[in-house]
C-alpha positions in Angstrom: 5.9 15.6 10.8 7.4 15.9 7.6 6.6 19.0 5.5 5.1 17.4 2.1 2.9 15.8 4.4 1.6 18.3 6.6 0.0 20.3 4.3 -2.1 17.8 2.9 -2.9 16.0 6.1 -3.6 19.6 8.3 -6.2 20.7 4.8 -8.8 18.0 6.6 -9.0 19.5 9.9 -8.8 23.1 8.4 -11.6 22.9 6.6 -13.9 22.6 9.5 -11.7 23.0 12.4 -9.3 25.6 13.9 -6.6 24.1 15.2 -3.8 26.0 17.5 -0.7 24.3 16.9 0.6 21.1 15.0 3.5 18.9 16.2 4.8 15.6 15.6 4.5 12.3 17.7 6.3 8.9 17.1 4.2 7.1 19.7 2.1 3.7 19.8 -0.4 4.8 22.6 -3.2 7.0 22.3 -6.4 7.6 24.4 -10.0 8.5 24.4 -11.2 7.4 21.0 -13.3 10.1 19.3 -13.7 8.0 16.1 -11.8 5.9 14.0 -12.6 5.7 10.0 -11.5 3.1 8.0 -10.6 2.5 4.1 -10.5 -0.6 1.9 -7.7 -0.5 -0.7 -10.1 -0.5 -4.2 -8.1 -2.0 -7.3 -7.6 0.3 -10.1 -8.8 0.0 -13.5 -5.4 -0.7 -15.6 -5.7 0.2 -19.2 -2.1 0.2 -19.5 -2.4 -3.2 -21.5 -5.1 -3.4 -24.8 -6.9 -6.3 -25.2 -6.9 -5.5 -28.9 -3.2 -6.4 -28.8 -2.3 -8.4 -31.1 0.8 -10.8 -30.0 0.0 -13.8 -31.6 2.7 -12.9 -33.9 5.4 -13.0 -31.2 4.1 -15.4 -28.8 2.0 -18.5 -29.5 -1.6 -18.9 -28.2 -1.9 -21.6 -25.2 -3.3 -24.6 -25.5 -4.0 -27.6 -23.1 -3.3 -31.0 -23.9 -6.0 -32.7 -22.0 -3.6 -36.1 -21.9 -0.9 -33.9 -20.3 -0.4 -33.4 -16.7 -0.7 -29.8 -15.2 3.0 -29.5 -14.7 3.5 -30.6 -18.4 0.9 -28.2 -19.6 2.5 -25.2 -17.7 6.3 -26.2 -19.2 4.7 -26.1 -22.4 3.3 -22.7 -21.9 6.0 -21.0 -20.5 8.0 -22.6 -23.5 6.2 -21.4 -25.9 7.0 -17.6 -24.3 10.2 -18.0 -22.9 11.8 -19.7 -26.8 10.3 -17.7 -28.3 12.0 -15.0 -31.0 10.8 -12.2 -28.4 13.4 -13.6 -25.5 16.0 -13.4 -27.6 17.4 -9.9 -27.0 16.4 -9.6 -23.8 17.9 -11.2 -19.8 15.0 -13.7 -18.6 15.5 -16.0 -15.8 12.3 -17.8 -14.1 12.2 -21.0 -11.5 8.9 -22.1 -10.6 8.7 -24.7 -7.8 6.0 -26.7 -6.5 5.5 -26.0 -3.3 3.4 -28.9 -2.2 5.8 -31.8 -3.6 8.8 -29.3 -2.6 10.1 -29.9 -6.6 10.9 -27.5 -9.4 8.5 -27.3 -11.9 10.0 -25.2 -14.5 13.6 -23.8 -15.2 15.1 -21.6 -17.6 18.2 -19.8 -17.3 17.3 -20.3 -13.7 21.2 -19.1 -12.0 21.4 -15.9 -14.0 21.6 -13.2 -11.3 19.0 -10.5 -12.2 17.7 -7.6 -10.0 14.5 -8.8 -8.8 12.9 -5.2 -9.3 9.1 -5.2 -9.4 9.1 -9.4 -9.1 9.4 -8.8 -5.4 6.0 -7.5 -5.4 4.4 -10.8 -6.0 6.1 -12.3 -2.8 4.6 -9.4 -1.0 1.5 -9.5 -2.2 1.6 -13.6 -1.4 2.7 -12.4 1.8 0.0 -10.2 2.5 -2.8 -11.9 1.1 -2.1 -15.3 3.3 -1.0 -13.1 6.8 -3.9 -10.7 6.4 -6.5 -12.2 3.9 -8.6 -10.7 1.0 -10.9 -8.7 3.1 -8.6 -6.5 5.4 -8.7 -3.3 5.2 -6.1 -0.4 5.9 -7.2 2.1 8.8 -6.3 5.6 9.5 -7.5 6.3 12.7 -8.0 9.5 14.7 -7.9 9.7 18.7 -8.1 12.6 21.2 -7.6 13.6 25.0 -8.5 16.3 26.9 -12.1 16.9 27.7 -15.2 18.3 25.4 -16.2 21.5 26.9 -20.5 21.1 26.2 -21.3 24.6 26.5 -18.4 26.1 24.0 -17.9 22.7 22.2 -14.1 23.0 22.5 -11.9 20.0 23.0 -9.2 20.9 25.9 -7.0 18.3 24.0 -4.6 16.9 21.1 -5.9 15.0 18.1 -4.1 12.1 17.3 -4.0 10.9 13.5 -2.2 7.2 13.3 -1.3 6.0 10.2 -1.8 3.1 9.4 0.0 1.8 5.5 -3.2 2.9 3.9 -1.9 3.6 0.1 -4.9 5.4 -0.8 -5.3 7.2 1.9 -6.4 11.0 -0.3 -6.7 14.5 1.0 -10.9 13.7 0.5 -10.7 11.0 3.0 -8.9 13.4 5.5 -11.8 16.2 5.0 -14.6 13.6 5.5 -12.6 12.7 9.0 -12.8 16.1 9.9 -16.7 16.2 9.3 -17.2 12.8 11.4 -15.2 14.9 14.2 -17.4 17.7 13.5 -20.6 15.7 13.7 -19.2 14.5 17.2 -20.0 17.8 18.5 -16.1 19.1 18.4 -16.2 22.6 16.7 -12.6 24.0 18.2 -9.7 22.2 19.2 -7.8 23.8 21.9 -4.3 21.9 21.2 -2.2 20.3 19.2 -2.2 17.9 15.9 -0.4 15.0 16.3 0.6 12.6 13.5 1.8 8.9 14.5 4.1 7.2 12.2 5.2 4.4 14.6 2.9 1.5 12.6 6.4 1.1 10.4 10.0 1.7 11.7 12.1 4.2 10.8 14.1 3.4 7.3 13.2 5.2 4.5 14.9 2.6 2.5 15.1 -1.3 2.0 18.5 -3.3 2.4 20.3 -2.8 -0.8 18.7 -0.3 -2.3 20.8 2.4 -4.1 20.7 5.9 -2.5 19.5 7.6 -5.7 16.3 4.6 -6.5 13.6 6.5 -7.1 11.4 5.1 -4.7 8.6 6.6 -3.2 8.8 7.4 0.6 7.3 4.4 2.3 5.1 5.9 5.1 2.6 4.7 7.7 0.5 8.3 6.3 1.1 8.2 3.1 -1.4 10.8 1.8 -1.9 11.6 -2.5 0.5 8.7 -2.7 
């Protein structure tokens, strides 16, 4: 387990649960499901950007041309940003291609190389939204063996957490797992913690990437970001 995470990921159990030992486990089978919770990734409100801005000066409002076709319309658009006096001192490139007729649509200084930086997140977020859709949901799941003693309420047995890419996964959400535990009669666990990592492989870092990015730590139990 690494040591930034285990303090906020043992503070659940804690709270309601004494736990003997904690160890780490890089495995993709787990038994005996006491419960699993699951968390829906909510957008964020991003104030970041005013809406009181006022741009007009640098960049012309859009119109449409209702005699032009959509592919004209959006080269006038992006026109109307990209030459404008606001590119001027700065590296643009964009290429926007049609994927349906398989032609380009739009070009400007199209073979400049550029780092792709925070660009790449649209082709992830492409990515996920047609592999996965708009209603899936990240889970971080918890499993256990052993056997429930009735009479003490022990659990002779390990806890398994498995991550599973949930980015806001919050020390709040690990303390209500350890109530639903609770609730499942569990009030001592005779055994180990166990936190599975093995949803993502092991690199910390992407091809390419520079060994002092700051990036944050890409992890399957990711907890407080």
């Amino acid at each position: 387990m690494r040591l930034r995470l285990f303090p906020a990921l043992l503070l659940g159990v804690v709270l309601s649960l004494p736990v003997q030992a904690q160890v780490s486990l890089d495995s993709t089978m787990v038994a005996d499901t006491v419960v699993s919770k699951a968390f829906a990734v909510q957008p964020e409100n991003d104030d970041s950007i005013s809406e009181e801005e006022d741009t007009d000066s640098i960049i012309p409002a859009f119109s449409t041309d209702s005699l032009l076709s959509w592919k004209e319309n959006a080269v006038m658009r992006l026109d109307g940003i990209l030459r404008s006096p606001l590119l001027e001192t700065v590296q643009t490139s964009v290429m926007v291609w049609d994927l349906t007729d398989d032609v380009p649509v739009y070009q400007f200084r199209e073979r400049l190389h550029l780092r792709p930086a925070s660009t790449m997140k649209c082709v992830t977020a492409i990515a996920a939204l047609d592999r996965l859709g708009a209603d899936y949901d990240f889970r971080t799941r918890v499993y256990c063996t052993g056997e429930m003693d009735d009479s003490t309420l022990v659990l002779h047995g390990d806890l398994y957490c498995v991550g599973g890419m949930d980015p806001m996964l919050s020390s709040s959400d690990l303390a209500e797992m350890a109530r639903v535990i609770r609730n499942h009669g569990i009030t001592c666990v005779d055994g180990n913690l166990y936190t599975d990592f093995s949803f993502k492989d092991r690199d910390r870092l992407g091809k390419g990437w520079c060994w002092d990015d700051k990036n944050p730590v890409l992890s399957p139990l990711l907890v407080d970001r």
